[in-house]
C-alpha positions in Angstrom: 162.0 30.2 45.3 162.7 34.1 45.6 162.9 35.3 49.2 159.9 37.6 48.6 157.8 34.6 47.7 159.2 32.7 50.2 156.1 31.3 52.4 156.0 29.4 55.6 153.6 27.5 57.7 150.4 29.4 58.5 152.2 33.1 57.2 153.5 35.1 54.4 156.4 37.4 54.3 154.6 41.1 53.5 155.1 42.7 50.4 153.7 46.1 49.1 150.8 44.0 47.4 149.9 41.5 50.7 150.0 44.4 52.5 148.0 46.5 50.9 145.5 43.4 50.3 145.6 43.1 54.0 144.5 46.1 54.5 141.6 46.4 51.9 140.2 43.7 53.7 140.4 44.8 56.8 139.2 48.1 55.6 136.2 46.1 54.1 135.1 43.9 57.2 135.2 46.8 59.2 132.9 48.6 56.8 130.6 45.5 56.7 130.5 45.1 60.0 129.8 48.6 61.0 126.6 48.2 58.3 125.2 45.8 59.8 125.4 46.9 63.6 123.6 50.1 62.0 121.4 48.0 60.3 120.6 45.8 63.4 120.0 49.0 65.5 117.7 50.5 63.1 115.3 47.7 63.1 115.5 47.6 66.3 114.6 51.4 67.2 111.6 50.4 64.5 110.6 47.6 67.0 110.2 49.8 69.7 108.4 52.3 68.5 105.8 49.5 67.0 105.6 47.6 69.8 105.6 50.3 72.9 101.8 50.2 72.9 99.5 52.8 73.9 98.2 53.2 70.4 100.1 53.2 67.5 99.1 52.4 63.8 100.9 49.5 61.9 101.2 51.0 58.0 101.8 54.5 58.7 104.5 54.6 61.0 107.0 56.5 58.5 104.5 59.2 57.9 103.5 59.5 61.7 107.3 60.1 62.4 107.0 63.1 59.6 103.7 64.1 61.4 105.5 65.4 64.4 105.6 68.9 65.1 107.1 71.8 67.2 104.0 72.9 68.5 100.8 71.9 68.7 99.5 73.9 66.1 102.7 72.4 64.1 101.8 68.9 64.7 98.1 69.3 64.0 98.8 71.1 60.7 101.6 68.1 59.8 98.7 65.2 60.8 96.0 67.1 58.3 98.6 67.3 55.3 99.6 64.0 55.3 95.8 62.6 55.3 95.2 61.3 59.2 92.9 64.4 59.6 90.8 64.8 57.3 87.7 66.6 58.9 88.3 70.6 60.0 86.0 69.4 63.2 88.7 67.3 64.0 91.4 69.3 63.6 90.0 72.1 65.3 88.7 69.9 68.4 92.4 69.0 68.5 93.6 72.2 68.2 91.8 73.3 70.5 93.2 70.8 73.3 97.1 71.3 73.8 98.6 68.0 74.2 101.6 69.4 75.9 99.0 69.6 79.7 98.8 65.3 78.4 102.1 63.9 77.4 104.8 64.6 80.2 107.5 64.4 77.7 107.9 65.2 73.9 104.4 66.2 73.7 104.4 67.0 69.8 106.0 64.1 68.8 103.5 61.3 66.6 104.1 58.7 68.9 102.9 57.0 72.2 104.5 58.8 75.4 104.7 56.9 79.0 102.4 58.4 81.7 102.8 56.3 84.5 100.7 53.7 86.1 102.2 51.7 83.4 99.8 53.5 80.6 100.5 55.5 77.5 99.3 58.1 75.4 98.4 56.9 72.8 100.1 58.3 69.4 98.5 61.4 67.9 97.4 59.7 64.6 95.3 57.7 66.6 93.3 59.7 68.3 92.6 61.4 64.9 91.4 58.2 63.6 89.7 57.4 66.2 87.6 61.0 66.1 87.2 60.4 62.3 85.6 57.1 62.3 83.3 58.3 65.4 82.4 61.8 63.7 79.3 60.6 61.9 77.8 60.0 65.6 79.7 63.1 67.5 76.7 65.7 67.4 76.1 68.3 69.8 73.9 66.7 72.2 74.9 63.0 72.2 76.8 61.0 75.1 80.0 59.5 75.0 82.1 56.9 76.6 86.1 56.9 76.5 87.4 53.4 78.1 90.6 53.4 79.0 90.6 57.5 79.6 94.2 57.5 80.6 95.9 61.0 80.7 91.6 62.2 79.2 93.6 63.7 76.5 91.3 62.4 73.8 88.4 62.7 76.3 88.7 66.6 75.9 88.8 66.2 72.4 85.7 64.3 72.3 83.8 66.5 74.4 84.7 69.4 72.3 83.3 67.1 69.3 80.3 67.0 71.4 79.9 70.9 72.4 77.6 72.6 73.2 75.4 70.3 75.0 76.9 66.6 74.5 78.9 64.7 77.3 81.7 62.7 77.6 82.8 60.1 80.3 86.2 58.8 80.8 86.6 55.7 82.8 89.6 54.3 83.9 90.4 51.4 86.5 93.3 52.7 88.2 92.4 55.7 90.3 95.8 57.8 89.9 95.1 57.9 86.1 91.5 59.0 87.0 93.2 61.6 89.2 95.7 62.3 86.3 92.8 62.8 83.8 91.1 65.7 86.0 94.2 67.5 86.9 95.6 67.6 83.4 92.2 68.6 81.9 92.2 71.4 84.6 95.3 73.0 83.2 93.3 75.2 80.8 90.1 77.4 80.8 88.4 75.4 78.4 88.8 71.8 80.2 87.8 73.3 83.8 84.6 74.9 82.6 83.8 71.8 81.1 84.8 69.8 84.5 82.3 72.3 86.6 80.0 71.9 84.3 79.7 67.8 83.9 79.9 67.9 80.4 83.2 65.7 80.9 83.4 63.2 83.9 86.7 61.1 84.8 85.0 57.8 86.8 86.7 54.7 88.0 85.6 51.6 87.0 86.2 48.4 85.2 86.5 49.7 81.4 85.5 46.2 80.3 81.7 46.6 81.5 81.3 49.7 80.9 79.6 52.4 82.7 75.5 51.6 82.7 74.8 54.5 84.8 75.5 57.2 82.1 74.7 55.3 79.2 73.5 54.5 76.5 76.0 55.9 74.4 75.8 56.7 70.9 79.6 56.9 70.7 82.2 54.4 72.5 85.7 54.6 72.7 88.3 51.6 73.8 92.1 53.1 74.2 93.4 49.8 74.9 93.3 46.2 73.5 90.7 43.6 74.5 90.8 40.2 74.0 87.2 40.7 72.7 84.2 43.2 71.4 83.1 43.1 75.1 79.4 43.0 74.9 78.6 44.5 77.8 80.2 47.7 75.6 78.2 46.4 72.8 75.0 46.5 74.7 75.1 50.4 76.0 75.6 51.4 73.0 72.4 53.3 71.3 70.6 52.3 68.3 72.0 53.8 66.0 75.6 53.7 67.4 79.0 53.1 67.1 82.2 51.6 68.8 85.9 52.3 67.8 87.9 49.2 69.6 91.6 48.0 69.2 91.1 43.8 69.9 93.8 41.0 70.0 93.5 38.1 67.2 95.9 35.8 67.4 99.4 37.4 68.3 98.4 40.8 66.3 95.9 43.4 67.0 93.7 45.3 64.9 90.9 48.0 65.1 87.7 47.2 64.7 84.4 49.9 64.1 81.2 48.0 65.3 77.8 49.8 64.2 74.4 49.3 66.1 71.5 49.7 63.7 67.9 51.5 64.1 66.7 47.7 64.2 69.5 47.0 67.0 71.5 44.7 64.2 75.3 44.7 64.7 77.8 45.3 62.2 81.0 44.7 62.3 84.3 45.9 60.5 88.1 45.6 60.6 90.2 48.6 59.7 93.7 48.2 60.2 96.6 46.4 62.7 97.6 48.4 65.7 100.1 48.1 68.8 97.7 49.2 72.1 98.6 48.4 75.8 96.2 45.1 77.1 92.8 46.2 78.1 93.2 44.3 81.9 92.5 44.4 85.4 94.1 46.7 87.6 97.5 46.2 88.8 97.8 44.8 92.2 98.4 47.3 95.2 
């Protein structure tokens, strides 16, 4: 045997072509391994962002991301050209309402954003679906009720839906949101007048029942997920009328639009999956 082939137990004398083999592979696990951490954190980052709750739509969360804007304006304009607005009420309610005085952080960005209390924002291409499916009952007189009010972003938007004479109540169970609500709304012209005015009202109360005193509603929002279409919702709802709910089925969630008819029939109908926080009690202390 030649001394460069010469082998021994458990190692090879190196030779320009071992060593060079050596390093390919090293080279090449590396590279492999470097994929797949990328690959790892990737779906990871894509977990997140579909499971943070507050309102997030399972199907379009690659055209949400591009839906995110610089500036309001920016994001509205972004959510119309890639189909989630489709209505020019809608986009100019939400024009109209700059969600900058909402979200705390990243205001423009298509997504849910943390606002304390352990609640969310929800993402901006819900709210515009919500407002969508709810248009066809958003005249200028009617009465609204937004469950789950939260930061009363899309309480704003609804009322302007509703202007000149419609109203809108938010109701939330956790006072500081309901405190959030009115000082947030108060940050421009347009949501104090309609503050003084009544024509939007932040109440606390227990989402899940409702609020009987200002009902009956011919439009109903939920902005979080029940384990059911409660029907005390279902009941101060007008006839016609309509509720936009995110409910839990099994381990998913999905939206669901439930109609009262003239004759006080009820119809149901599933739209899409979601990610929402739990539609629950309040938190203790």
């Amino acid at each position: 045997m030649r001394p460069h082939q010469q082998s021994f137990r458990g190692k090879h004398l190196a030779t320009p072509t071992t060593t060079c083999c050596y390093i390919f592979a090293n080279v090449a696990r590396d590279t492999l391994f470097r994929a797949l951490i990328i690959a790892v954190v990737t779906l990871c980052v894509i977990n997140v962002v579909r499971l943070i709750g507050g309102g997030s739509r399972r199907g379009v969360t690659t055209m949400a991301w591009r839906s995110s804007g610089s500036s309001n304006a920016a994001l509205i304009k972004n959510l119309a050209t890639n189909g989630l607005i489709d209505s020019e009420r809608v986009k100019n309610a939400m024009l109209s309402v700059d969600r900058a005085h909402y979200a705390p952080s990243t205001p423009y960005e298509d997504s849910p954003q943390p606002i304390g209390f352990g609640a969310t924002i929800s993402a901006p291409h819900m709210h515009a679906s919500a407002c969508e499916s709810l248009l066809p009952f958003l005249h200028r007189s009617v009465r609204v009720l937004d469950v789950g009010s939260g930061s009363g972003y899309l309480t704003h938007v609804l009322a302007n839906l509703v202007k000149p004479d419609g109203t809108v109540i938010g109701v939330d169970h956790i006072q500081g949101l309901v405190d959030l609500a009115t000082k947030n709304t108060a940050k421009s012209a347009e949501g104090r007048d309609l503050l003084e005015s009544k024509r939007m009202q932040f109440i606390k109360a227990d989402g899940r029942l409702g609020w009987r005193e200002g009902g009956p509603y011919d439009a109903i929002h939920v902005g979080a997920a029940a384990v059911e279409a409660h029907q005390p919702l279902i009941e101060q709802l007008k006839a016609p009328g309509r509720m936009f709910i995110p409910v839990e089925e099994g381990y998913g969630q999905n939206i669901w639009v439930i109609d009262k008819k003239e004759d006080g029939g009820i119809e149901r109908k599933k739209l899409f999956g979601v990610r929402y926080v739990p539609l629950t009690d309040a938190p203790n202390g």
